[in-house]
DSSP file (Angstrom, degrees, kcal/mol; ACC not computed):
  #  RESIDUE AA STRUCTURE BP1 BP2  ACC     N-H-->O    O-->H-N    N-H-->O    O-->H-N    TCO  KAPPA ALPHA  PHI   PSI    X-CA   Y-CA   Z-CA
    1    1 A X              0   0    0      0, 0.0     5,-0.1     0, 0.0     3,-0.0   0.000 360.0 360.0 360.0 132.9    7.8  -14.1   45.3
    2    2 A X     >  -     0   0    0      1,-0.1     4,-1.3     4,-0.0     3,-0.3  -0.291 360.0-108.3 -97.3-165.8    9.4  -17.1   44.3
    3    3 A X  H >> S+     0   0    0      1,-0.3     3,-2.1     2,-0.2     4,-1.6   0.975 111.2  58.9 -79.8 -44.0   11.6  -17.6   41.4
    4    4 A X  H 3> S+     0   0    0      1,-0.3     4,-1.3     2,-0.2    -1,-0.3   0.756 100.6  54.1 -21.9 -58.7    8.9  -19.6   39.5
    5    5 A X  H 3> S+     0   0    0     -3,-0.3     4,-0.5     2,-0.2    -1,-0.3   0.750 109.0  44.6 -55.8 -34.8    6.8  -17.2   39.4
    6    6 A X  H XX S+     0   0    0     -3,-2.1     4,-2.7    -4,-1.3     3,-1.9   0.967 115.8  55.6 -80.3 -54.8    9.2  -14.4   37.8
    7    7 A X  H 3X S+     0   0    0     -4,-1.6     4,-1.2     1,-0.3    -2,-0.2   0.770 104.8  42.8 -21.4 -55.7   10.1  -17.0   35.6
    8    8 A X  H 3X S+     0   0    0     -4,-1.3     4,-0.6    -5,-0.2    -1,-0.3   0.574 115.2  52.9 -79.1 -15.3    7.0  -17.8   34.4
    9    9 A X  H <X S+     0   0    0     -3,-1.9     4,-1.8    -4,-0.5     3,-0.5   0.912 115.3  46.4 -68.1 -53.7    6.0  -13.5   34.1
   10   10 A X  H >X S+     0   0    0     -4,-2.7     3,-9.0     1,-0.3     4,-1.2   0.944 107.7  53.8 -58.3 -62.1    9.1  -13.2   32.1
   11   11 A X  H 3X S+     0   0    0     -4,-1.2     4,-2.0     1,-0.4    -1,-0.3   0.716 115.9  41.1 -11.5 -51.1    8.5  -16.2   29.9
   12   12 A X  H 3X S+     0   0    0     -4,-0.6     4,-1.5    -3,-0.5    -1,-0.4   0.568 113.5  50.5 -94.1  -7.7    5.3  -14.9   29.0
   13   13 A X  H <X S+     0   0    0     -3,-9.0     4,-1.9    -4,-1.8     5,-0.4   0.897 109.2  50.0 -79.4 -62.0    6.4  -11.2   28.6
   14   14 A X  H  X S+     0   0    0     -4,-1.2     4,-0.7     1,-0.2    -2,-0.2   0.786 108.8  56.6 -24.5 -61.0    9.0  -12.3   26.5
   15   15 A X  H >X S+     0   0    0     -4,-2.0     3,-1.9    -5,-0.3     4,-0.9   0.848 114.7  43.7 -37.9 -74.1    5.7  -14.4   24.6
   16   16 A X  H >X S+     0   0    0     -4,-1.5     4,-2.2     2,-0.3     3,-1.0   0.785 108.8  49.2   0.4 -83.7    4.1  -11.0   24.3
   17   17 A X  H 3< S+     0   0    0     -4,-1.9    -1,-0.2     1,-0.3    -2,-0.2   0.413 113.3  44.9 -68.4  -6.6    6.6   -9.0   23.3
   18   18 A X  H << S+     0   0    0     -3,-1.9    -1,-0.3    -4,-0.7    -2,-0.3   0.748 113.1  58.1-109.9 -23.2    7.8  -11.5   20.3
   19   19 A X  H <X S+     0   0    0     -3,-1.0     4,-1.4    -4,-0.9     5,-0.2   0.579 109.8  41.0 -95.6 -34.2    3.8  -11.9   19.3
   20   20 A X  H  X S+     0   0    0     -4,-2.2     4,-0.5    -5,-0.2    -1,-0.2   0.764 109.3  54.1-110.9  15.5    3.3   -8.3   18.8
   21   21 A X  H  > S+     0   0    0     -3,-0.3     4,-0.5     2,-0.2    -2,-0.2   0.093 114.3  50.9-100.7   0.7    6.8   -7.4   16.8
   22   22 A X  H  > S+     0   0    0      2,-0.1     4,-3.0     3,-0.1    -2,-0.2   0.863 111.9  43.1 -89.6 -52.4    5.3  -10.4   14.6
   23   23 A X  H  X S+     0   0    0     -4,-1.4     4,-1.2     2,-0.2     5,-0.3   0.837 115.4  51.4 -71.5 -39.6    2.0   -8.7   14.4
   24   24 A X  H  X S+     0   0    0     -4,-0.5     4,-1.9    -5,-0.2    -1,-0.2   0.971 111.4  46.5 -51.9 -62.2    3.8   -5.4   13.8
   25   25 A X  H  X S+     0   0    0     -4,-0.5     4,-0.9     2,-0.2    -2,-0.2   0.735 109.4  48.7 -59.8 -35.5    5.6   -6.7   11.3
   26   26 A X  H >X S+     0   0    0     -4,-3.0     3,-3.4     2,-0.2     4,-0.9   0.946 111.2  55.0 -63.8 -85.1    2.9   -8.6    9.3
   27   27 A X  H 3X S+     0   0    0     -4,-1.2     4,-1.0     1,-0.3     5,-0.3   0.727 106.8  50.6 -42.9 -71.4    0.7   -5.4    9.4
   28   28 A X  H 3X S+     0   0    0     -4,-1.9     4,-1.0    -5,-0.3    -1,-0.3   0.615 112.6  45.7 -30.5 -30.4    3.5   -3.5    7.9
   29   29 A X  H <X S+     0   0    0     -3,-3.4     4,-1.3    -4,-0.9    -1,-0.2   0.918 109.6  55.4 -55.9 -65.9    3.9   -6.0    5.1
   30   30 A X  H >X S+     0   0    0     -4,-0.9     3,-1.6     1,-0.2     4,-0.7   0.900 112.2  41.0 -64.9 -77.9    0.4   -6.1    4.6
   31   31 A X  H 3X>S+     0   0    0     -4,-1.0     4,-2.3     1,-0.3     5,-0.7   0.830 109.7  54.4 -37.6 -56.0    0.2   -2.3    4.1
   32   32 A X  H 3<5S+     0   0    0     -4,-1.0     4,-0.5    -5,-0.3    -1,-0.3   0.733 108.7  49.3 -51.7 -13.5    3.1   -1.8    2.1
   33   33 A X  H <X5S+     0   0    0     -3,-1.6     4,-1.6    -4,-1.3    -2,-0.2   0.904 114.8  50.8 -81.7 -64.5    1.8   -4.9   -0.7
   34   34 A X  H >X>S+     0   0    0     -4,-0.7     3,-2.4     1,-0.3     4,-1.2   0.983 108.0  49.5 -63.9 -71.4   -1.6   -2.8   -0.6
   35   35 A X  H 3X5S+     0   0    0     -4,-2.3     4,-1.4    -5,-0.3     5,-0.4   0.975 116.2  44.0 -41.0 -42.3    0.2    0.7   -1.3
   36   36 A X  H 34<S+     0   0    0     -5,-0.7    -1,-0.3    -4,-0.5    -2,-0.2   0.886 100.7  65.4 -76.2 -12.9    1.9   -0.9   -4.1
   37   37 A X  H <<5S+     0   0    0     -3,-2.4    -2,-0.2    -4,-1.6    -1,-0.2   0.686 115.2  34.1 -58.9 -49.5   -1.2   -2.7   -5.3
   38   38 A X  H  X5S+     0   0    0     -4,-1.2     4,-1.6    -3,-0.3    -2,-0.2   0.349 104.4  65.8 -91.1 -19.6   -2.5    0.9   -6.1
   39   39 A X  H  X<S+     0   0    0     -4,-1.4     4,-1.4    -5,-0.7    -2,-0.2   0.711 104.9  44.6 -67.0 -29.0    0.3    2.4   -6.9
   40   40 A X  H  4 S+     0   0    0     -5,-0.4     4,-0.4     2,-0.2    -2,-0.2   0.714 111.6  58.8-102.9 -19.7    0.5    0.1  -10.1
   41   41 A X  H >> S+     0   0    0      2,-0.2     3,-0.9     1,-0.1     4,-0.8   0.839 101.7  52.8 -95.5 -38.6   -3.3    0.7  -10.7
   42   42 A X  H 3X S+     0   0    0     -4,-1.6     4,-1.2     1,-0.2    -2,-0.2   0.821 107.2  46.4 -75.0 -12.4   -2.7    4.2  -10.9
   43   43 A X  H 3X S+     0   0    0     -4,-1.4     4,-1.2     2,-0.2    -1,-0.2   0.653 111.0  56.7 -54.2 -15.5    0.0    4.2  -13.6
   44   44 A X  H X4 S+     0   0    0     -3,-0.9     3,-2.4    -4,-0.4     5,-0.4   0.752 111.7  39.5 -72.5 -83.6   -2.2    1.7  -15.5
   45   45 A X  H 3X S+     0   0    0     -4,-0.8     4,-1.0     1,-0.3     5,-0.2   0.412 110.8  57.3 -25.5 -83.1   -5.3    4.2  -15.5
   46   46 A X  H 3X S+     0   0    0     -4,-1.2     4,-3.1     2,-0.2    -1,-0.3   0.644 114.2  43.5 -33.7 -45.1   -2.6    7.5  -16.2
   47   47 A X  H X< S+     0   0    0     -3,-2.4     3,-1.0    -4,-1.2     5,-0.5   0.933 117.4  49.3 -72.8 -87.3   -1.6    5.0  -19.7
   48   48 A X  H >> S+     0   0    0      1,-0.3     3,-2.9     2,-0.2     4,-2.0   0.633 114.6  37.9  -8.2 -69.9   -5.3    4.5  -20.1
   49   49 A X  H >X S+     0   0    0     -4,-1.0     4,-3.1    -5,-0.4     3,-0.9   0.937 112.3  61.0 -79.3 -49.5   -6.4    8.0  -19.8
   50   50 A X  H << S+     0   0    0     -4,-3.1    -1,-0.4    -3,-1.0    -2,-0.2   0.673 109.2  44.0 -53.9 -23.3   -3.1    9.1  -21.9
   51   51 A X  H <> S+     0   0    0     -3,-2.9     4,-1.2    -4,-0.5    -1,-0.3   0.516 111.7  48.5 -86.3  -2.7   -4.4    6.9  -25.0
   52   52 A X  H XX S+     0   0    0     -4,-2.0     4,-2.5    -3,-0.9     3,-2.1   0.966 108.1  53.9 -77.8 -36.2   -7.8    8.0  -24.9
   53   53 A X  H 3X S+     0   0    0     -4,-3.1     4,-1.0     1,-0.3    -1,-0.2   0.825 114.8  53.1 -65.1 -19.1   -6.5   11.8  -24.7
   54   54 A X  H 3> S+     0   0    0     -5,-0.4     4,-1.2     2,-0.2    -1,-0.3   0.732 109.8  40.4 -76.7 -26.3   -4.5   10.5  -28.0
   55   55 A X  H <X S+     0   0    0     -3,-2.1     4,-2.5    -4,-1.2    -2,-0.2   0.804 104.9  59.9-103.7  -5.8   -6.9    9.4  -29.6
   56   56 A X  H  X S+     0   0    0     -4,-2.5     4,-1.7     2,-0.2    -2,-0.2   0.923 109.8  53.5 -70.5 -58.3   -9.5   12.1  -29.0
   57   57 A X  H  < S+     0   0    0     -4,-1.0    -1,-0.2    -5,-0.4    -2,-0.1   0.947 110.5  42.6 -52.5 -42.3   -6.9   14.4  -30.6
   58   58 A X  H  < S+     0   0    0     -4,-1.2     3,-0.3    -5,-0.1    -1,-0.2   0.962 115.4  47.0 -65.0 -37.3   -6.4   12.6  -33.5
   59   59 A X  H  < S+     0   0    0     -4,-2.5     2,-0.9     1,-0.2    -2,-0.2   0.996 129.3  24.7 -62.9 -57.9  -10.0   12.0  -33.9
   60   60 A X    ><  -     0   0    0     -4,-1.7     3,-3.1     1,-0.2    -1,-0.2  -0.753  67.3-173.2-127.7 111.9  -10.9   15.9  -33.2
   61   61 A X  T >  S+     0   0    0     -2,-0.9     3,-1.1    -3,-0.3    -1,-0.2   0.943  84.9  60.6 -50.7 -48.6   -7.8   18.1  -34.1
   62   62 A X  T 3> S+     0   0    0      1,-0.3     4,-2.2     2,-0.1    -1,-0.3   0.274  78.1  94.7-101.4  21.6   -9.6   20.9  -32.7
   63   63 A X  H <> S+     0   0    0     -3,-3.1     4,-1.1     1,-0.2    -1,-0.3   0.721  77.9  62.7 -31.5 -38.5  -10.1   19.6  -28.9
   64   64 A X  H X4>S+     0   0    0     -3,-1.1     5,-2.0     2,-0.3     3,-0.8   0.918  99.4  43.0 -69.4 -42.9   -7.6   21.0  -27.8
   65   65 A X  H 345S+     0   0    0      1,-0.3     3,-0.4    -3,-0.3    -1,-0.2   0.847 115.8  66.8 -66.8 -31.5   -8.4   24.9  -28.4
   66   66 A X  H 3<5S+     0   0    0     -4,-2.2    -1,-0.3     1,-0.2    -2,-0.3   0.890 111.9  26.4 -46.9 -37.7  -11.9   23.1  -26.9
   67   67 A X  T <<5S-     0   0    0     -4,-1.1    -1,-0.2    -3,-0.8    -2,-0.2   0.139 123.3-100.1-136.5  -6.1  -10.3   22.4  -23.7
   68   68 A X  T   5       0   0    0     -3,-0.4    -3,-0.2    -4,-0.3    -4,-0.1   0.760 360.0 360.0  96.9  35.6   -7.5   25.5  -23.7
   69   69 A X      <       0   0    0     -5,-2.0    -4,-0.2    -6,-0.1    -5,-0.1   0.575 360.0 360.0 -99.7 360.0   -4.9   23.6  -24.6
């Protein structure tokens, strides 16, 4: 085989191999931004849902024995 030819395999493995640790690495960004993305919407909603359950108690003391509390 001559040396071009291995030359030109490696060249392109090499091409390969730096094109899907790129792609690896982008997709691993992009999931971790997503997880955190929901991660931050569910503490908003838990604070939501924690003032309504505050103000449904003040509004009716007796909810709670409604609901076993």
């Amino acid at each position: 085989m001559p040396a071009y030819d291995v030359a030109r395999l490696l060249t392109l493995n090499i091409g390969i191999t730096l094109s899907v640790i790129a792609v690896v690495a982008i997709s691993t960004w992009g999931i971790i931004h997503e997880i955190r993305q929901i991660a931050a919407s569910t503490e908003r909603v838990a604070r939501i849902a924690e003032r309504i359950d505050a103000r449904l108690r003040r509004d009716f003391p007796d909810i709670g024995e409604d609901l076993g509390d």
